[in-house]
SERO-443853 format. One line per field, with one value per residue (C-alpha): residue number from 0; residue in one letter; x, y, z. Coordinates in steps of 0.02 Angstrom, whole numbers, plus 50000, padded with zeros to 5 digits. Example, Ala and Ser with C-alpha at 12.3 -4.5 7.8 and 13.67 -1.06 7.14 Angstrom:
pos	(0|1)
code	(A|S)
px	(50615|50684)
py	(49775|49947)
pz	(50390|50357)
//
This chain:
pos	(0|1|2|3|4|5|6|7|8|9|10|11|12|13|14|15|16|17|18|19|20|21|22|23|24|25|26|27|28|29|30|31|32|33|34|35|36|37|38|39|40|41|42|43|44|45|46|47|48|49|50|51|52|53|54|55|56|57|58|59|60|61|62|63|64|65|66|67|68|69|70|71|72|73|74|75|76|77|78|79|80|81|82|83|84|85|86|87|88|89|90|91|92|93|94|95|96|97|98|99|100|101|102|103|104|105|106|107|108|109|110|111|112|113|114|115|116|117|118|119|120|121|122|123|124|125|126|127|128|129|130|131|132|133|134|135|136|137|138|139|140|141|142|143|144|145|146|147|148|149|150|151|152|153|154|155|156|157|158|159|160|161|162|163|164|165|166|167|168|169|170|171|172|173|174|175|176|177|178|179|180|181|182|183|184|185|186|187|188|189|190|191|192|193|194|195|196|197|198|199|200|201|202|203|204|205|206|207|208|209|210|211|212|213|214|215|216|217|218|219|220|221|222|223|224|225|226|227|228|229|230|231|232|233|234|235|236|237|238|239|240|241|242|243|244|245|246|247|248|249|250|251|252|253|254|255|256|257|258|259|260|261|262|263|264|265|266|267|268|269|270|271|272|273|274|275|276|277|278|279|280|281|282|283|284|285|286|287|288|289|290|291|292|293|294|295|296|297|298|299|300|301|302|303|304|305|306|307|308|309|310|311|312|313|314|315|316|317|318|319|320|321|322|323|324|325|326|327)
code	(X|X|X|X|X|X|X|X|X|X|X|X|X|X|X|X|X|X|X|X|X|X|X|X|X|X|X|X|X|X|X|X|X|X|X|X|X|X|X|X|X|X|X|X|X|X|X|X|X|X|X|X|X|X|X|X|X|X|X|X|X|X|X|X|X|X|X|X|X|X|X|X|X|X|X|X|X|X|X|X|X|X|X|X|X|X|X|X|X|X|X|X|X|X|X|X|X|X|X|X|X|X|X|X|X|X|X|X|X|X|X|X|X|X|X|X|X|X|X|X|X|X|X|X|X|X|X|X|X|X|X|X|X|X|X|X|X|X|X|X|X|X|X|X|X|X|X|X|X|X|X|X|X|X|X|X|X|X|X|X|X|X|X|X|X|X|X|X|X|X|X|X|X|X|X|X|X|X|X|X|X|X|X|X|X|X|X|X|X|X|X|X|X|X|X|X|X|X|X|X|X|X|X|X|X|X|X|X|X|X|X|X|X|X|X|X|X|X|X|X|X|X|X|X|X|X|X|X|X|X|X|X|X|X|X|X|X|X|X|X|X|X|X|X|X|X|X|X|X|X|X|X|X|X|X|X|X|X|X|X|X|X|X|X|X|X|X|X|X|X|X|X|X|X|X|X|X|X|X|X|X|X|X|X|X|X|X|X|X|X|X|X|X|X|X|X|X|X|X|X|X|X|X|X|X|X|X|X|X|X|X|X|X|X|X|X|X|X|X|X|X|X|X|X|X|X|X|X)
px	(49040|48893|48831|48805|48618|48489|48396|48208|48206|48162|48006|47924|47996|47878|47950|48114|48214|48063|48061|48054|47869|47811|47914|47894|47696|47679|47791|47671|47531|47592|47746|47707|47696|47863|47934|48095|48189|48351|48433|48411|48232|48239|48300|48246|48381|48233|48219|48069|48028|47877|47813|47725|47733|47645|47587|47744|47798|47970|48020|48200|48236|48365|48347|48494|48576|48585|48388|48356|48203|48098|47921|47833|47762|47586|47624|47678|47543|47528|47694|47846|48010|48169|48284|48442|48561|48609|48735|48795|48799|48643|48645|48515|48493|48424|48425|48568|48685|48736|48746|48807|48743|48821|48807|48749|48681|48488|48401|48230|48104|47955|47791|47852|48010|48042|48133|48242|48398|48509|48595|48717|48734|48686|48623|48500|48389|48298|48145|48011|47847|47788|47624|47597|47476|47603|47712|47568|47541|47733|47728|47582|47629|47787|47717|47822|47786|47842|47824|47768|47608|47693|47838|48002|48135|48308|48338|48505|48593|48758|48780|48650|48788|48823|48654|48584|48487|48554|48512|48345|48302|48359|48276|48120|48162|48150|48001|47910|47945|47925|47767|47728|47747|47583|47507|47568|47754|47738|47700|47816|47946|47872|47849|48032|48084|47986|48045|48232|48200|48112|48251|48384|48455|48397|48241|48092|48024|48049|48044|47962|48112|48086|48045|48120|48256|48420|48532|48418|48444|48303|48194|48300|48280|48103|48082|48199|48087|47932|48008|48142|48082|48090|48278|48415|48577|48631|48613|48428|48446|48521|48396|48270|48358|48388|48564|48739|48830|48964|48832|48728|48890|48961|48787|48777|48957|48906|48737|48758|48927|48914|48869|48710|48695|48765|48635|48485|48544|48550|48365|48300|48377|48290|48153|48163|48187|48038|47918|48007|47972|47765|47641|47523|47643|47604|47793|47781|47956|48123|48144|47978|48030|48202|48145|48036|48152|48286|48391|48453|48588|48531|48656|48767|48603|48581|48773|48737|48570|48661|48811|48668|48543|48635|48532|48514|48342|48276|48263|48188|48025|48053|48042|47886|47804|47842|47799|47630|47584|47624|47503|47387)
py	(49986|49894|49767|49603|49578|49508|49654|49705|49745|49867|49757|49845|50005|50105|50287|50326|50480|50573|50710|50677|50731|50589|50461|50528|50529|50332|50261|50333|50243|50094|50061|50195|50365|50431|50603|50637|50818|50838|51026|51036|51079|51011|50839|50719|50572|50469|50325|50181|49994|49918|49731|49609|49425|49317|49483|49562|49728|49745|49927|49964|50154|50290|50463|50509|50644|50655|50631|50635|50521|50525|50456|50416|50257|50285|50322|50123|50059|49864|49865|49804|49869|49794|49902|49822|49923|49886|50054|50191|50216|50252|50329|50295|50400|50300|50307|50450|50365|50363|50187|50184|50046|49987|49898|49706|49771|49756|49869|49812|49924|49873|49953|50041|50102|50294|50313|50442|50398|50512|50423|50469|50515|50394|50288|50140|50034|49880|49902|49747|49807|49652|49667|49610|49499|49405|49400|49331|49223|49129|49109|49029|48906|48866|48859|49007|49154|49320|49390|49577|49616|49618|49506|49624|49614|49639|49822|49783|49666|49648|49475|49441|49371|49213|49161|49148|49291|49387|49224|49213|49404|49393|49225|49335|49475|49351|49235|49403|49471|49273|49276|49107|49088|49024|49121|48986|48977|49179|49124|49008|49121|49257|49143|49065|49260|49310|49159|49208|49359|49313|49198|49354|49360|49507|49506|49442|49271|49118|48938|48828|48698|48501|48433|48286|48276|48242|48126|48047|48054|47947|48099|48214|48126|48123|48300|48350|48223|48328|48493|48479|48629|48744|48713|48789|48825|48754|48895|48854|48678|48719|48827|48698|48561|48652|48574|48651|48631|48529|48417|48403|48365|48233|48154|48172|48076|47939|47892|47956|47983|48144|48323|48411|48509|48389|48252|48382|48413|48226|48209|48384|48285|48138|48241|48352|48167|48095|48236|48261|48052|48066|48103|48149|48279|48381|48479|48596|48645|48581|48761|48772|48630|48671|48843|48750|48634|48792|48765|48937|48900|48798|48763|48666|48603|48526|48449|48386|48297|48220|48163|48080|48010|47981|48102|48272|48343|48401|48220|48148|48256|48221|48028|48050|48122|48000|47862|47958|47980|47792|47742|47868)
pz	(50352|50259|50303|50197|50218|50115|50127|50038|49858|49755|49723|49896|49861|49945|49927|49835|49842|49943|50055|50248|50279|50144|50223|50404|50352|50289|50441|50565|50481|50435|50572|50704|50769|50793|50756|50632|50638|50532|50492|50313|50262|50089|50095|49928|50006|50075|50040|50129|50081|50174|50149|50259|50322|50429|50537|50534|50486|50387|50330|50266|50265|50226|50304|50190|50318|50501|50585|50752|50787|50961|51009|51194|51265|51225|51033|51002|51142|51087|50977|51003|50872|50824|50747|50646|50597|50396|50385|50462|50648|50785|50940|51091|51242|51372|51560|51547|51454|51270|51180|50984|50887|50719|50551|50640|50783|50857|50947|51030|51094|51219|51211|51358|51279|51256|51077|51072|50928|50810|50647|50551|50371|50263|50408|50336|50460|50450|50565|50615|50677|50818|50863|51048|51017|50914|51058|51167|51041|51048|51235|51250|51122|51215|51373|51416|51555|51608|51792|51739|51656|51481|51397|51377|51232|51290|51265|51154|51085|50983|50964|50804|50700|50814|50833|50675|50692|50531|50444|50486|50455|50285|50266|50324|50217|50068|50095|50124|49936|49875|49775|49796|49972|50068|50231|50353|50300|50337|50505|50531|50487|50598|50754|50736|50753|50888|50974|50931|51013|51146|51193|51200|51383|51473|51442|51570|51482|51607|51513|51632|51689|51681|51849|51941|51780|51899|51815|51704|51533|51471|51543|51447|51310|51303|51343|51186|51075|51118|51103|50976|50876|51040|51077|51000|51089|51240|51373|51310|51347|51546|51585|51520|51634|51779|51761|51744|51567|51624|51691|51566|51418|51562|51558|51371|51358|51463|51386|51195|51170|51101|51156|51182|51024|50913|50972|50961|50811|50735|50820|50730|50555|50593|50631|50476|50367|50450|50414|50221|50192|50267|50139|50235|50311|50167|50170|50025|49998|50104|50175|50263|50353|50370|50451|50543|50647|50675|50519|50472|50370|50235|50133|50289|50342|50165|50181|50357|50281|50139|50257|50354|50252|50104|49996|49998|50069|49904|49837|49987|49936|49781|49810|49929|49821|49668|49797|49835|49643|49616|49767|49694)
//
């Protein structure tokens, strides 16, 4: 199975039809140490793509045949790896037991972690190099904590479809290669990740809950206003509450006549059509913005805008902008 990925282009083709050692030799400086063994000696299959945005790492690679790939704790001291699979099949060894990832599927490895993985033929891997400081970086701007002396990843996950999270790495995978994208859109894009990850149940990152919310909703209301960028599902938005989801859509009916989600989302449009209509907002492009408020999906988040606001979000700028020129 392959799976349908924006994926890098040849544009940061790095190595291309290499042997291992080369490949083997330019990961461990650039994503790494880690080792690579695979029974034939002569192997010109290899294949490695390697760009950068907003601090990120992003290397696509192809071992061609069979590799079995290992490294310790101290080799990735202050990095944190997520693995998606693109094609092909991986296997992790971890705590005596066997888990086989495929094409769709994340695999997220602490600092801490020890790697040790075998892929198939043909297997092809999408790999984001996080520096910690990064991480520290995204909890501190949301206000978030974790009890040991490090933040942890969830060690797997399967659901990246559902979520968005496919979306957004390809959206990442694009604005990296986009020549004319400026330094802080690459870190928007690479703080809305981290925070998608971070977010991943099993990890160890506590939001800190609202107090004294109870059954008010003009508390909850407020507390969406000022962090309508941070939520994103609702399993984000209970834990936030402290309250239990058939509370919180009960208290939703009563007072808004609507769900949750869909009100957050009508707030995050406002929100979007707000910042698109200031001038002195300075939006450069409708995606930044769009990225910026959680829109993954563009092109229904473009439909949903229009449905709205009468206009698609493309000629709100537009008419800013004329508006500025004319006060100009």
């Amino acid at each position: 199975m392959v799976m349908h990925f924006c994926q890098l282009s040849e544009k940061s083709q790095i190595l291309s039809r290499c042997c291992l050692s080369d490949a083997v030799s330019y990961s461990n400086e650039h994503a790494g140490s880690h080792r690579v063994v695979q029974n034939r000696i002569k192997n010109l299959k290899v294949n490695l793509k390697h760009v950068e945005i907003g601090g990120l790492g992003l290397f696509q690679m192809c071992y061609g045949d069979r590799a079995a790939v290992s490294s310790s704790p101290h080799e990735r001291e202050g990095l944190y790896h997520v693995h998606f699979v693109l094609k092909g099949l991986c296997s992790l060894r971890a705590g005596g037991e066997e888990h086989t990832l495929a094409p769709g599927e994340l695999l997220l490895l602490n600092p801490d972690s020890t790697l040790d993985l075998t892929y198939s033929d043909n297997y092809e891997k999408l790999v984001v190099k996080i520096p910690a400081r990064l991480i520290h970086s995204v909890c501190s701007e949301n206000r978030w904590s974790y009890s040991d002396s490090r933040a942890r990843l969830a060690p797997i996950y399967r659901h990246a479809k559902q979520d968005g999270l496919i979306s957004l790495l390809s959206l990442v995978c694009q604005e990296a290669e986009n020549d004319e994208s400026h330094l802080q859109v690459g870190e928007r894009y690479a703080k809305l990740l981290i925070s998608k990850l971070l977010a991943i149940p099993g990890g160890n990152i506590s939001r800190e809950p609202m107090s004294c919310v109870g059954d008010s909703f003009q508390r909850l209301e407020e507390f969406i206003s000022n962090n309508i960028k941070q939520i994103s599902c609702l399993e984000q938005l209970v834990e936030l509450a402290g309250m239990s989801a058939p509370s919180l859509n009960e208290l939703f009916k009563k007072h808004a006549g609507t769900t949750p989600m869909r009100f957050i989302r009508q707030r995050k449009l406002e929100a979007v059509y707000t910042h698109l209509s200031n001038p002195d907002a300075a939006a450069r492009s409708v995606t930044e913005v769009a990225i910026d408020y959680g829109f993954l999906h563009l092109g229904r988040f473009a439909d949903s805008y229009k449905y709205t606001f009468g206009e698609l979000p493309s000629e709100t700028l537009r008419r800013m902008r004329a508006e500025a020129n004319l006060i100009d």
